[in-house]
Phi, psi and omega in degrees: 000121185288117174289157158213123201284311207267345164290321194305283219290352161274351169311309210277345183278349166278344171260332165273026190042028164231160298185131172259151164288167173209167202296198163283098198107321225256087210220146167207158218213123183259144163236156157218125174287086201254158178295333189263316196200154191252101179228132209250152165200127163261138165227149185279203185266340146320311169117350161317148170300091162269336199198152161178161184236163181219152180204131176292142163222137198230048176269346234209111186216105199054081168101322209266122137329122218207311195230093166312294171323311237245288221277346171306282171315304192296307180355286185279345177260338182250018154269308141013269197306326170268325180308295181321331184267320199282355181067034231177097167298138213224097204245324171275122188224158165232165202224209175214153160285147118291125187311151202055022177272148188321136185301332177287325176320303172321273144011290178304285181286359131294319170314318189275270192346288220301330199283351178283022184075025186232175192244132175258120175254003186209137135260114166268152167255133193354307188281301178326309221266306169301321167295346190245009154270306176299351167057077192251137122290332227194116212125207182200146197263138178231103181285088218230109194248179190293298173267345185233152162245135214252143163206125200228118195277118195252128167236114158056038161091012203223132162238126191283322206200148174247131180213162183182126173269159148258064159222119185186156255288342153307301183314313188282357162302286186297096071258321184298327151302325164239019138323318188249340204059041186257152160289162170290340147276006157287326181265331180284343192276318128357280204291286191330316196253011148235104167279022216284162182272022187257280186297348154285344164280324162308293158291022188297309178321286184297349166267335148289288192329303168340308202276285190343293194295343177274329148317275224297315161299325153246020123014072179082008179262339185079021174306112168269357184210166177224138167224114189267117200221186198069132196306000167260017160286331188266088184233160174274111188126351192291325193275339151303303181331300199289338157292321159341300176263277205294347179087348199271162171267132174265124178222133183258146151299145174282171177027060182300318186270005155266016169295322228265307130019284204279334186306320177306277181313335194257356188265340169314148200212153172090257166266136182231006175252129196248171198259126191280153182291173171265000000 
């Protein structure tokens, strides 16, 4: 299990709704469109953890904006909701991809920030983003995403390379649905509240499929570690599977669905100061 200090303390501030101070102005906003959720993250110009919010969403399906309108509003209601706690207008943001996806896809997901009242100022794709939280020079980041699996190749702090699959934590739903005979959102709720080695075994099929694409992919790359980030990483026991098949040494991050998240907010770039309220 990898630790990382600035993931625990942005976990605990987001489940106890609070804030760190920070100076003034000196502020930046990561969003990430995840297919499950919708997640804000504030870091200072330093890259500290101030603040974030996380909100279930179903706008977002591989990749692709799916409900515009709908990723608009959350959007625009949980930048809302931190201006309120941070006391701040919060006008600059970056945002993330999955890698190889169609540039109108790109396109889509900078539209929805920006129509949410933000200035985008970086789009990184996912597995990057995630690598510049965990500060990894050197592997490959496996982004195991609501709908997708992201895999971004690192060499000596440089990414050689991006691949994205569409297989990911939607999928162990429809098996965990129909395993239990629950609707899918009864099974994502599940999948959530339990890392138990009982649903990884239900989901085992779709997580070797995973490990697989993630073979077949570094293939002859000369990879030593894989680090498995994103909320369907979290199970307990995933990193033998996945050492298993690929052969490769395997590592999970903790507070897996806020890497990618905080990796976003510390990739802002350009203005970076938001205007304190009266």
């Amino acid at each position: 299990m990898i630790k990382n200090k600035d993931l625990l303390k942005l976990s605990n501030l987001i489940k106890e709704n609070k804030f760190v101070d920070f100076k003034d102005g000196e502020l930046k906003v990561g969003v990430d469109l995840g297919t499950a959720n919708i997640v804000l993250v504030v870091t200072d110009v330093n890259d500290n953890p101030i603040a974030g919010l996380i909100r279930r969403a179903k706008v977002v399906r591989d990749g692709i904006v799916v409900d515009y309108l709908e990723a608009i509003k959350i959007v625009k209601d949980l930048k809302e909701e931190l201006e309120k706690l941070l006391n701040v207008e919060l006008i600059y943001a970056a945002c993330a991809i999955p890698p190889g996806i169609d540039p109108r896809s790109v396109k889509a997901i900078s539209n929805v920030v920006e129509s949410a009242g933000f200035i985008v100022t970086n789009i990184i794709d996912e597995p990057t983003a995630a690598a510049k939280t965990l500060r990894i020079k050197n592997g490959a980041i496996v982004d195991l995403g609501g709908g997708t699996t992201g895999i971004s190749l690192m060499r000596d702090g440089n990414v050689i390379g991006t691949w994205d699959e569409p297989t990911g934590g939607h999928h162990m739903n429809l098996t965990i649905a129909g395993y239990y005979n629950i609707g899918i959102d009864d099974a994502e709720e599940l999948k959530i509240k339990s890392n138990s080695r009982e649903i990884l075994t239900i989901v085992k099929p779709v997580l070797e499929k995973m490990a697989i694409i993630v073979k077949n992919v570094l293939v002859n790359k000369d990879v030593q570690a894989l680090y498995l980030v994103g909320g369907a990483s979290n199970f307990d026991g995933i990193e033998d599977l996945f050492e298993k098949i690929t052969g490769i040494k395997t590592y999970r991050s903790e507070e897996a669905l806020l890497v990618t998240p905080l990796g976003i907010s510390k990739s802002c770039i350009g203005g970076k100061y938001g205007k304190q309220h009266d």
